[in-house]
N, C-alpha and C positions, 0 to 999 in steps of 0.2 A: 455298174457305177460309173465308169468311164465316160458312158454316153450323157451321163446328167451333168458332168463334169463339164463337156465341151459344149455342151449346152449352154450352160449358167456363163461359162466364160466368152461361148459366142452370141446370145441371144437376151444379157442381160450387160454381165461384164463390159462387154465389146460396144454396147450401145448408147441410146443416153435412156435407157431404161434402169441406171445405175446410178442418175440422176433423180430420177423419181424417190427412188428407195432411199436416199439420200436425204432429200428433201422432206420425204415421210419422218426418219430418222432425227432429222434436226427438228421441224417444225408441228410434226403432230403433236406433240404437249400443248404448243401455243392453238395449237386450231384442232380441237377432238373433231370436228366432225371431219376434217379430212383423213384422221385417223379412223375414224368408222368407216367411212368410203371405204377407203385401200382392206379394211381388214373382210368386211362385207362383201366385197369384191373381185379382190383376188388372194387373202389369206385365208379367210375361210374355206374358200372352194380348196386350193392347195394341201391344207392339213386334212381335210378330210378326205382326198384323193391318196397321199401320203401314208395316211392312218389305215384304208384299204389294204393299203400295199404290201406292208407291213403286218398286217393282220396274217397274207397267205402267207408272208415271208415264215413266220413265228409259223402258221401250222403247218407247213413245210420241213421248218426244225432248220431254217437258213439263219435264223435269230433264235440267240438261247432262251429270251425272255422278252415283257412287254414292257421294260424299259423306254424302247424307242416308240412306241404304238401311243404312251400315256404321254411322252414329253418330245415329240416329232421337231419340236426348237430346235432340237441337238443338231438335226441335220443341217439346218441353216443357218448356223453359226459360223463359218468358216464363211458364205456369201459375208453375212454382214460385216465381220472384219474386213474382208477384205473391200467392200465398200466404204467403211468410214477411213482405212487405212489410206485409199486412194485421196480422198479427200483430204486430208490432212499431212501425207508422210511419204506420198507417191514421190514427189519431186526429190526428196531427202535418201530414199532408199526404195525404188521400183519391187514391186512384189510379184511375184511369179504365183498368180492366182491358181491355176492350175495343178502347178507342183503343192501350192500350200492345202487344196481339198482333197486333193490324193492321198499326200501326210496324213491328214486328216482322218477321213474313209479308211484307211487304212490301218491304224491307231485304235477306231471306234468298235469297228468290225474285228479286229486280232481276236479277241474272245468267241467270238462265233464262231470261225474256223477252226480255231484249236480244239473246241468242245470241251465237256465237261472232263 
């Protein structure tokens, strides 16, 4: 998980590919087709790379259940705050993206490790 971590924080966070997502966020209501684009594009391909993942995860027995497999949003939630956060709250109060997916991951997963 760590490796996804410094990822998203080096290879999206860190860039102005944070600005895309952004922009997607703000203005795909007003323009669906660049919301198709982006979802066609690179959401699609994602979730269903994702959805793989998680499939051997679960038959592995690394994931209790297919929670994560049906609704794989969960893991992106913590990117997306912390992109509209920068946007709007960065200057007010600096976010520690990193520490806050960690939080996260760590929170999400607690059930998995402990087992039944």
């Amino acid at each position: 998980m760590a490796t996804s971590i410094e990822t998203f924080v080096r290879e999206i966070y860190g860039t102005h590919r944070k600005e895309v997502m952004r922009l997607i966020i703000s203005e795909g209501p007003r323009f669906p087709k660049l919301a198709e684009f982006y979802y066609s594009e690179v959401l699609s391909r994602l979730l269903k790379a994702v959805r793989a993942r998680l499939a051997r995860a679960l038959e592995r027995g690394e994931i209790a259940d297919d929670t994560l497999i049906r609704f794989p949003q969960l893991l992106g939630a913590p990117s997306v705050i912390s992109i509209i956060w920068h946007g709007l709250f960065d200057r007010f109060e600096p976010l520690d993206v990193g520490g806050l997916m960690r939080a996260y991951f760590d929170c999400l997963f607690a059930g998995a490790r402990r087992g039944p």
